[in-house]
C-alpha positions in Angstrom: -2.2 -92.1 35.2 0.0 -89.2 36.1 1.1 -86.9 33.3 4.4 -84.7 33.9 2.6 -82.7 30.7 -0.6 -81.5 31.5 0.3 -78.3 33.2 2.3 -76.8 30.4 -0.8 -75.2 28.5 -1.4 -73.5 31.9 2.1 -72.1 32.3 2.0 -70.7 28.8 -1.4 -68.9 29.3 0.5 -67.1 32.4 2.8 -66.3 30.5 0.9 -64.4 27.9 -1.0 -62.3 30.4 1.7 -61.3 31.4 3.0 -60.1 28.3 0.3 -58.0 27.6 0.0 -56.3 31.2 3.4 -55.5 30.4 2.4 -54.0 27.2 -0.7 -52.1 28.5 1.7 -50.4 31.7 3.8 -49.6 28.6 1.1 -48.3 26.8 0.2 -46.2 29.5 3.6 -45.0 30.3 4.1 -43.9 27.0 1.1 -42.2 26.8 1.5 -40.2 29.8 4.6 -39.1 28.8 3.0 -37.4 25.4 0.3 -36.1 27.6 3.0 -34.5 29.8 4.9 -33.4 27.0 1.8 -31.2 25.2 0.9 -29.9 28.2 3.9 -29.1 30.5 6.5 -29.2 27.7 5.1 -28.4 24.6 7.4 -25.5 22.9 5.2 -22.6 22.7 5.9 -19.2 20.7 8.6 -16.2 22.2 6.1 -13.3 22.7 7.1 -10.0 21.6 6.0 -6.8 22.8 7.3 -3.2 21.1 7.8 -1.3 23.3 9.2 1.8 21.4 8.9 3.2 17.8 11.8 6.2 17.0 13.0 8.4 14.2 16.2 9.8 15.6 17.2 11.8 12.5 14.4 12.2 9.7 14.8 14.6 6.8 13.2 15.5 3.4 15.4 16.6 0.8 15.0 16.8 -3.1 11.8 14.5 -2.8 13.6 12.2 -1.0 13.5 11.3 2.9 16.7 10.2 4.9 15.9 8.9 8.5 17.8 7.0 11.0 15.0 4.1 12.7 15.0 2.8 15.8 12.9 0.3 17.8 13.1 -1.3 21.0 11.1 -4.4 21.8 11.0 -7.0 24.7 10.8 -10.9 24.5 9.2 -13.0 26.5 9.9 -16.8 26.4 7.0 -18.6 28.4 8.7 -22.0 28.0 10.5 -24.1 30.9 14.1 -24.3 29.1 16.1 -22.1 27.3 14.9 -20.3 23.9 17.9 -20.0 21.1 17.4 -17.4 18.5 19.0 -17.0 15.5 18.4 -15.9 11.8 16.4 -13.1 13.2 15.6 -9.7 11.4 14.1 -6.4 11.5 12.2 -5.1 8.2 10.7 -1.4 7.3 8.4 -1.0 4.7 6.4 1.1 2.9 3.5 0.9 0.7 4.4 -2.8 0.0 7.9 -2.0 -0.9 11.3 -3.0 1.5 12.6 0.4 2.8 15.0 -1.5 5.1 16.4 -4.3 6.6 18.8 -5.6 10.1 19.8 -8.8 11.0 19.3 -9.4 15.0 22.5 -11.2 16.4 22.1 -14.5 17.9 21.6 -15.2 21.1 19.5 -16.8 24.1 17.0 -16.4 26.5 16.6 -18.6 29.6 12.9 -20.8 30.7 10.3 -18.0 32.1 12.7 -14.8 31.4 12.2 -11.6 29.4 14.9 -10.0 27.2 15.2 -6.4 25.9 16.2 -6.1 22.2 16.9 -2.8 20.3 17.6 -2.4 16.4 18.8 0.4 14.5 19.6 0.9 10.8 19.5 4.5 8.5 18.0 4.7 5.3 19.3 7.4 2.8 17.4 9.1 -0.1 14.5 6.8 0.2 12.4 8.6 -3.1 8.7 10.0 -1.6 5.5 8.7 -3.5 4.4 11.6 -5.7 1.3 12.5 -4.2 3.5 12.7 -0.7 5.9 14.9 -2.6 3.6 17.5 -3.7 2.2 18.0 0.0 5.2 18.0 1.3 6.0 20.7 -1.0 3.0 22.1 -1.0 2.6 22.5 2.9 -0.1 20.6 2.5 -2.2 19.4 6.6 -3.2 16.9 7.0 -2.6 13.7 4.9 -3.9 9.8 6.3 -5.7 11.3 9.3 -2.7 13.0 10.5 -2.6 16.1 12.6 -0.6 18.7 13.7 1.8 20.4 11.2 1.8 18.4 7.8 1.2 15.4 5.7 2.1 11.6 7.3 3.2 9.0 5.9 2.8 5.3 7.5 5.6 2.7 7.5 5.0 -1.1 8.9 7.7 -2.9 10.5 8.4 -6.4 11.0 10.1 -8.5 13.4 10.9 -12.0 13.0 12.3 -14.3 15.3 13.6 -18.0 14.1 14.9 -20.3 17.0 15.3 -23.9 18.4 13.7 -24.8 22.3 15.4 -27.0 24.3 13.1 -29.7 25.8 13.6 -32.2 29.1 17.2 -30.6 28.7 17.4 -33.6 25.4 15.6 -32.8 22.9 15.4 -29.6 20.5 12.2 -27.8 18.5 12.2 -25.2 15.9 9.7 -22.4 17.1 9.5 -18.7 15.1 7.5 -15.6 16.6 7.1 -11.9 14.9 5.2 -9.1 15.3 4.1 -6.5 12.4 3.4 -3.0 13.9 1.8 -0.1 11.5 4.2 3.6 12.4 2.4 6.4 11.2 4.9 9.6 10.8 5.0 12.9 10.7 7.1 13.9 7.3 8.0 17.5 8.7 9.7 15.9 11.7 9.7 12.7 11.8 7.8 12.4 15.1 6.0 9.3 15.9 2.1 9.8 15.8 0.7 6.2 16.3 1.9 2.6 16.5 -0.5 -0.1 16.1 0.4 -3.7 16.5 
């Protein structure tokens, strides 16, 4: 006898190999989409480079040392879209302790480019350690490996760089670089002996 019935079972196994070839292409899709995102997209780090270390005005007075600093850097952003920057700064240091500080304006840098930044701040009767005081009184050559007419002193700076990358042109990721650079100085002039980064 004929039964209208009997092919239903079939039809409904069709149907459910089908519904999971349509979740295995998505399954792929989705994961070749991740694997394109870590390697092509993946929000990597600005790279920055100092390229200049200066002491425009440096003076000792009274055991104290008054100095205008200067530094000039270049950043690199190796991603494919745009790198925003913002709540940036530039920090001297000595010894452990803040000597200064200078907020970097906000700004951008396109996919693949290089941007040059400079920062400048003074810092006024800045009190000398006291073993630094009494060679500096005393004439004393060299101090820290220094050469050349007088005792050095070494300062580290710090640059920090907070932004957001824009990825696929949709969605946004929080990336921060910095670099931290040892200055060592001569205190009789202020010249710049040695940066190391």
């Amino acid at each position: 006898m004929f039964d209208p019935y009997r092919s239903k079972p079939s039809r409904g196994r069709t149907n459910f190999a089908s519904c999971i070839c349509a979740t295995i292409f998505l399954i792929f899709i989705i994961a070749a989409i991740v694997v394109a995102y870590f390697f092509l997209f993946k929000p990597k780090t600005p790279k920055i480079a100092v390229e200049a270390v200066r002491f425009p005005t440096f003076s000792v007075t009274n055991g104290t040392v008054n100095f205008t600093f200067f530094q000039y850097v270049s950043v690199t952003n190796p991603n494919r879209d745009e790198f925003t920057h913002y709540d940036s700064s530039l920090q001297l240091s000595y010894s452990g302790e803040p000597v200064g500080l200078v907020f970097i304006p906000a700004g951008m840098i396109d996919g693949g480019r290089t941007q040059h930044m400079s920062a400048k701040f003074d810092v006024q009767s800045y009190p000398l350690p006291a073993k630094l005081k009494a060679d500096v009184a005393g004439g004393v050559i060299p101090m820290n490996g220094g050469g050349g007419g007088g005792p050095t002193m070494e300062v580290e700076t710090r640059m920090k760089l907070v932004g957001r990358v824009r990825v696929l042109k949709v969605f946004t990721h929080r990336v921060d670089g910095g670099v931290k650079c040892g200055v060592v100085i001569q205190v009789s002039s202020g010249a710049v002996l040695g940066v190391r980064c």
